[in-house]
C-alpha positions in Angstrom: 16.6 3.8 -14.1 17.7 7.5 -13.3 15.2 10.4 -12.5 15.7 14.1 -13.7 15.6 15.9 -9.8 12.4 17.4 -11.6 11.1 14.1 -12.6 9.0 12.5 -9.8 9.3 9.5 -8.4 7.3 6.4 -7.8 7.8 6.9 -4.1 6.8 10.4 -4.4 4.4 10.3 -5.9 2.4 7.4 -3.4 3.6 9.6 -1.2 1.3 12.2 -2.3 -1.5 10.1 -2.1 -0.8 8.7 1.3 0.5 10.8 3.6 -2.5 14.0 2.9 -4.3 11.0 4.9 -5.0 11.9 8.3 -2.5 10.7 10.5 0.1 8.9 8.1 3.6 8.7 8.2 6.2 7.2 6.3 9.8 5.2 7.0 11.4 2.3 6.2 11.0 -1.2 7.6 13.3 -4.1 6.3 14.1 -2.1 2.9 10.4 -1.6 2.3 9.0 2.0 2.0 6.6 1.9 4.6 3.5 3.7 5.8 2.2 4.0 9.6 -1.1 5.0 11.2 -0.9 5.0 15.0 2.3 3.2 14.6 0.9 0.0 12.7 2.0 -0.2 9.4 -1.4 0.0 6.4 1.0 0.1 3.2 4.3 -0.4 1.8 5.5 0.2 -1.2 6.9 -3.6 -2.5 8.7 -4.6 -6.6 5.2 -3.0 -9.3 2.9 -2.5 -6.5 2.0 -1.1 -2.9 1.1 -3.1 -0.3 -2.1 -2.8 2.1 -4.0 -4.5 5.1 -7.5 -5.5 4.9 -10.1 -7.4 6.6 -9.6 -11.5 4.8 -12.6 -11.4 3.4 -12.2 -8.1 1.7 -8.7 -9.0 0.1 -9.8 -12.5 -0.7 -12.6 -10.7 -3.0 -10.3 -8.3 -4.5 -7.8 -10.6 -5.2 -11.2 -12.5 -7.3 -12.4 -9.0 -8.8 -9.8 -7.3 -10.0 -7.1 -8.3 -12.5 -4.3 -5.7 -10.7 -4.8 -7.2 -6.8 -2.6 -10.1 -6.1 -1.4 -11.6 -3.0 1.3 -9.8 -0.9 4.6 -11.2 -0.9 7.3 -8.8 0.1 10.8 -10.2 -0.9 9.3 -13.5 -2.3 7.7 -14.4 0.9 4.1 -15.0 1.0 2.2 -12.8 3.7 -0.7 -13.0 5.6 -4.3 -13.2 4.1 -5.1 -9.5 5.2 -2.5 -8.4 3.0 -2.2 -7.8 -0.8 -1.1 -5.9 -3.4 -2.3 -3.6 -5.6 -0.1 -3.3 -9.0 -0.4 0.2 -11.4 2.1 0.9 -14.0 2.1 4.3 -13.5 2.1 5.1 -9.2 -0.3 8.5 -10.1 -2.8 5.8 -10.6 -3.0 4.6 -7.2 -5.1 8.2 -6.7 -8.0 5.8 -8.0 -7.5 3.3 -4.9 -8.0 6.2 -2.3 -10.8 4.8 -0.9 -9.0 1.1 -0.5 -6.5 3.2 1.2 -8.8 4.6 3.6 -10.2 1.4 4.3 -6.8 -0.5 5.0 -6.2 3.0 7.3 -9.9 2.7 9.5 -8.9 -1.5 9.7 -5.6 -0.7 11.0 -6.3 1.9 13.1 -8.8 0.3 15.0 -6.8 -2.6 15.3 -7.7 -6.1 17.0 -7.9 -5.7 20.8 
């Protein structure tokens, strides 16, 4: 699939969402668009969907909830239970997640010490 250079892209625009959030940054990790808080990675952009980090019990139910959250499996390979992934046909739609977003940011952030 080609883009016009006027014509956004996915990446661009999750990119919009994600990095107006305090303290985010983007790169790449293993061929995955990637995105950082404190240098622990929250999200990454992986095949339909984007990829975040929550507390088990809070994925678990999502994954029971909604019909767009499935379990995270970067490349095929199954992740951890914190992780899933959030599928959206069109990547401006991900605006409505913001607050999942946030969550997965506050969960990484504080991290397990």
């Amino acid at each position: 699939m080609t883009t016009s250079p006027s014509e956004p892209t996915r990446k661009s625009k999750i990119d919009a969402i994600l990095l107006k959030l305090p303290g985010v940054s983007a790169r790449k990790i293993n061929g995955l668009d990637a995105y950082f808080v404190s240098d622990k990675m929250f999200a990454c952009i992986s095949g339909n969907g984007v990829g975040i980090r929550l507390p088990a019990a809070t994925a678990t139910e999502l994954q029971f909830s909604r019909d767009n959250v499935f379990p995270f499996t970067p490349g095929g390979v199954v992740s951890t239970r914190e992780w899933i992934q959030i599928d959206r046909a069109d990547a401006t739609d991900y605006e409505k997640d913001l607050e999942l977003f946030q969550a997965s940011l506050a969960f990484v952030k504080a991290g397990r010490r």
